[in-house]
N, C-alpha and C positions, 0 to 999 in steps of 0.2 A: 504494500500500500504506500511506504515510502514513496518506493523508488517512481511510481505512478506522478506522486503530487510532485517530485524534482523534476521530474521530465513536461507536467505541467508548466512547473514554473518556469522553466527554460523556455519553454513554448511562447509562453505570455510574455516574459522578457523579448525574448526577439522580436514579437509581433510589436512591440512596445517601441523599441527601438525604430520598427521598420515605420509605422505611425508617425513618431516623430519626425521622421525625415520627409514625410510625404510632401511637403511643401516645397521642399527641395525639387522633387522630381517633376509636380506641378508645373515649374516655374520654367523648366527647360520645353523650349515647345521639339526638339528633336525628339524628344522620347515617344513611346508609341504609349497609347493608350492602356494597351494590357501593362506595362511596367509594374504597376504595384500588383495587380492580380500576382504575375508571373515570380515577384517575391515574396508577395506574401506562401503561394503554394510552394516553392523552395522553403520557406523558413516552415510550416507546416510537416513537410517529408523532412527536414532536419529532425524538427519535432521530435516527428514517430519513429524515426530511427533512433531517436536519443531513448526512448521509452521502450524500443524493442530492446535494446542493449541491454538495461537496467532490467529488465524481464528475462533475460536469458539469465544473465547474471545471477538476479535472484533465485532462478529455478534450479541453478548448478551448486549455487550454498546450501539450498535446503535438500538437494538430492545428496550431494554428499555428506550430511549431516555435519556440518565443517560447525558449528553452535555446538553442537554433543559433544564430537571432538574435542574441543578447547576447553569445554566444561572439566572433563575426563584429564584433561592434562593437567589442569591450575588443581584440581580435585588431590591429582596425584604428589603433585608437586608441595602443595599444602601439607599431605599428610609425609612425605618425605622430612620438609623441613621442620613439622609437630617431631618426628622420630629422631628427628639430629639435635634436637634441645632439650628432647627426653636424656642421649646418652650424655649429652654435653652436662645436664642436671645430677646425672648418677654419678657421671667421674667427680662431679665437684663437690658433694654427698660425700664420697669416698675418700677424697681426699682429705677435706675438713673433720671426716669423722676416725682418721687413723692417728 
């Protein structure tokens, strides 16, 4: 759903952009008539390619469970470094108590 409303926004940004400059293009009488159409549907197909990307994307993080993975990792690694401050705690017990 993110990645949906950034590729929105990118959408709206460009068209935003292309808005503003229309006056610009107005102003030159060589330009043909379709000009803004013809950018606006480029900035459109930018769009949707920018929102098919973010959807591919998405759909190869959640097929590969790459979120689980990393859970699974820091999960591990947490109880690794619980384990090293366990013995690190017993040697210093050992010591102070001999």
């Amino acid at each position: 759903m993110k990645t949906q409303n950034m590729a929105a926004g990118l959408l709206a940004g460009m068209v935003m952009v292309v808005g503003t400059n229309a006056s610009a293009f107005a102003a030159e009488p060589s330009q043909g008539p379709g000009v803004m159409e013809r950018i606006e549907a480029t900035a459109k197909k930018v769009g949707k390619k920018i929102e098919e990307g973010f959807t591919k994307t998405t759909k190869k993080i959640e097929d590969k469970h790459i979120g689980d993975k990393i859970e699974q990792k820091l999960r591990k690694a947490a109880n690794k470094t619980a384990e090293g401050f366990e013995k690190a705690g017993n040697k210093i017990e050992q010591k102070l108590g001999n």
